[in-house]
Each structure stands twice: as C-alpha cells, then as structure tokens.
N, C-alpha and C positions, 0 to 999 in steps of 0.2 A: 504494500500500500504506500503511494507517493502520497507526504501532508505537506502542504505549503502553507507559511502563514507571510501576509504583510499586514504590517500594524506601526502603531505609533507608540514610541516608549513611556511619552508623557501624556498618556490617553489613558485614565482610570476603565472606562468601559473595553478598551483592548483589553487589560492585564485580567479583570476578571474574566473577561468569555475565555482568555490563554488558558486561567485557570480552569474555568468550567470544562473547557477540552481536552485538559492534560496534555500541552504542549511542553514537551520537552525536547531533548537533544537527538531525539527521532525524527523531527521536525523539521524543513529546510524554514526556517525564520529570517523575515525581510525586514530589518527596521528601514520605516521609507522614508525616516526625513536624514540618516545618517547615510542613505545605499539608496540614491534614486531610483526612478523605474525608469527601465529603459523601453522604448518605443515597440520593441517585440513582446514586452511582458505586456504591457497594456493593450495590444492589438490582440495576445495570447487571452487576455481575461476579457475583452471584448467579445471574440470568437465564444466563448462559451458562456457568457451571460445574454449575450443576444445583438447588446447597444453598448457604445458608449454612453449614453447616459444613464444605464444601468447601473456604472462603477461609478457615477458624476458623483459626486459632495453636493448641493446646495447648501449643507450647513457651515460650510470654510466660513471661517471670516474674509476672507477676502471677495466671494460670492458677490458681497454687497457692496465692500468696498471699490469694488472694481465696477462696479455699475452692471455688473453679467445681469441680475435679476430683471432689469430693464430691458436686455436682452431678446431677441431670437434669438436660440443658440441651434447651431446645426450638430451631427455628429462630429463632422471634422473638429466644429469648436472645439467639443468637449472632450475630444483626443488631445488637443492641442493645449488645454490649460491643463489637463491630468499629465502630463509628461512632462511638461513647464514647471507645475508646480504640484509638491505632494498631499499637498494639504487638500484638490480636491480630487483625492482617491476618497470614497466612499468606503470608510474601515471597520472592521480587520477583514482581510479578504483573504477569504479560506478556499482553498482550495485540495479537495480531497480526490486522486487518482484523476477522474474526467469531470468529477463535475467541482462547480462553482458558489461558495454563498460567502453571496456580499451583504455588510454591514451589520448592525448588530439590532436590528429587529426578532423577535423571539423566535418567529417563524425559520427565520436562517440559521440562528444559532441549535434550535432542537434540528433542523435538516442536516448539519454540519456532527452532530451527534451521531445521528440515526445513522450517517455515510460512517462513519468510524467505526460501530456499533457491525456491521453488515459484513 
C-alpha cells in the first residue's frame, strides 16, 4: 500500500487527522510550505480528484487578499496559484495507492480510513 500525505506543519487540523490516521514513517510525508509542489504533483492530484479546483483552498488568506474571490477563476487559474503558492492546496491531501481525499471535511477523512482499513 502507497500513503502519501501533504500537509502543513503549522496546521493544528493537519497534525490531528496525521494523528487520526496513524501516519508514520511508513508514510511518504510532504510538508508543503518547507518542499513545494511541483507542477507534476498537482497535475498528478488533479488527475484523480477530477478538477483543479477540487484541490483549490478558498480559505488561504490570500484568496481574498489577492482579490481571487472577485474573480472568475478558470482551471488553468487554479493550477497556476496552487503551484505559485502552497497555501492554496486545499489540506492534508491524502493520498492512499489510487485514490484521493482532499481536505479535512469528515467525509474525506473517514474515506481516507476506510482506504487504509481495506
């Protein structure tokens, strides 16, 4: 079983869902603001979440600051600011053998179980 995790070190809801999932050194772990993501990895978690803005953040602080929310954003956009900047990966983004679950909505994190679980 391949486990990928990216997440943020100074993201309290990262470190507990790490906990919830028992990430350890089994793990390939990505911290993303210290090891950016490179344009094959986000094309890669595109590919299997569906969209890019599937993986999109709205909640970055910068979202707003940047005036994006006043926005149309296209896909390209939202490739182009998540590879620019980490902040808006939409985190921790698990990734378990083929499939995908982003963010830390309850529904992803018990999915992200159940793949481990199987």
């Amino acid at each position: 079983m391949k486990k990928t995790i990216f997440y943020l070190a100074t993201c309290n809801t990262c470190q507990k869902i790490m906990k919830e999932l028992g990430v350890d050194s089994s793990w390939n772990q990505r911290e993303i603001k210290s090891q950016g993501l490179s344009a094959e990895e986000v094309d890669n978690m595109k590919a299997m979440a569906g969209s890019y803005e599937a993986i999109f953040s709205r909640r970055a602080m910068k979202y707003r600051s940047l005036g994006l929310n006043n926005m149309e954003l296209s896909e390209k956009d939202y490739r182009k600011y998540i590879i620019q900047e980490y902040t808006f990966l939409k985190r921790p983004v698990v990734i378990i053998d083929d499939q995908i679950f982003v963010g830390n909505a309850k529904a992803q994190v018990q999915g992200a179980k159940s793949a481990l679980e199987a």
